[in-house]
C-alpha positions as CSV (number, residue, x, y, z in Angstrom):
1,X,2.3,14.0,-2.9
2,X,0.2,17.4,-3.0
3,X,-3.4,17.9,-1.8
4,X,-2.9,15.8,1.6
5,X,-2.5,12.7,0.1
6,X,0.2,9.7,0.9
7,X,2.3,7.1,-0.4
8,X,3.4,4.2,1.0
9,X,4.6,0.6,1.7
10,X,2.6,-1.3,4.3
11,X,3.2,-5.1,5.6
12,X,0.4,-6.9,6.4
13,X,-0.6,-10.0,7.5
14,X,-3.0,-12.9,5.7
15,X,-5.7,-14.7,7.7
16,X,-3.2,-17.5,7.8
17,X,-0.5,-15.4,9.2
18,X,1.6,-14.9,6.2
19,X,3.2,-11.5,5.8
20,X,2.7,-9.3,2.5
21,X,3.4,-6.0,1.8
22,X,1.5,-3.2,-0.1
23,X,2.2,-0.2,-2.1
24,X,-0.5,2.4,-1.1
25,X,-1.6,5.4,-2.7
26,X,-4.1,7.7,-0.8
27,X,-5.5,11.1,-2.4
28,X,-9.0,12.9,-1.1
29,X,-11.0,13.1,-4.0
30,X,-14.1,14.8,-4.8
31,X,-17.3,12.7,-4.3
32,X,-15.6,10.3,-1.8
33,X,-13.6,11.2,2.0
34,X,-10.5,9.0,0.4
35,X,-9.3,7.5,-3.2
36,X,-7.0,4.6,-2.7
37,X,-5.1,2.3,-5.0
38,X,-3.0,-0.3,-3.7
39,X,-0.3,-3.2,-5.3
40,X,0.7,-6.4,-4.1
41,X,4.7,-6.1,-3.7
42,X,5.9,-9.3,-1.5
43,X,7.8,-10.5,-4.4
44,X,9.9,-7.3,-4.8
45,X,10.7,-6.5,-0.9
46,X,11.6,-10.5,-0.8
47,X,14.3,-9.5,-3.9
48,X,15.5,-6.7,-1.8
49,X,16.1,-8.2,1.2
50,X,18.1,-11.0,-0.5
């Protein structure tokens, strides 16, 4: 990704300990320090594991 942004896949944890995972996108943009979008993707990494 150009222009010092990143990509990635982050596991997290709910409030009630459950671990999830996101897909993260991160690009400076030009009003704001940071621009991120972000995806739910438990459901896939489960499939891949299995």
């Amino acid at each position: 990704m150009g222009g010092g942004g990143w990509k990635g896949e982050i596991k997290n944890k709910a409030k009630d300990g459950t671990p999830y995972w996101m897909d993260k996108k991160l690009s400076p943009f030009l009003t704001k320090p940071v621009f991120a979008i972000r995806f739910e993707i438990t459901k896939r990494k489960k499939a891949e594991e299995e």
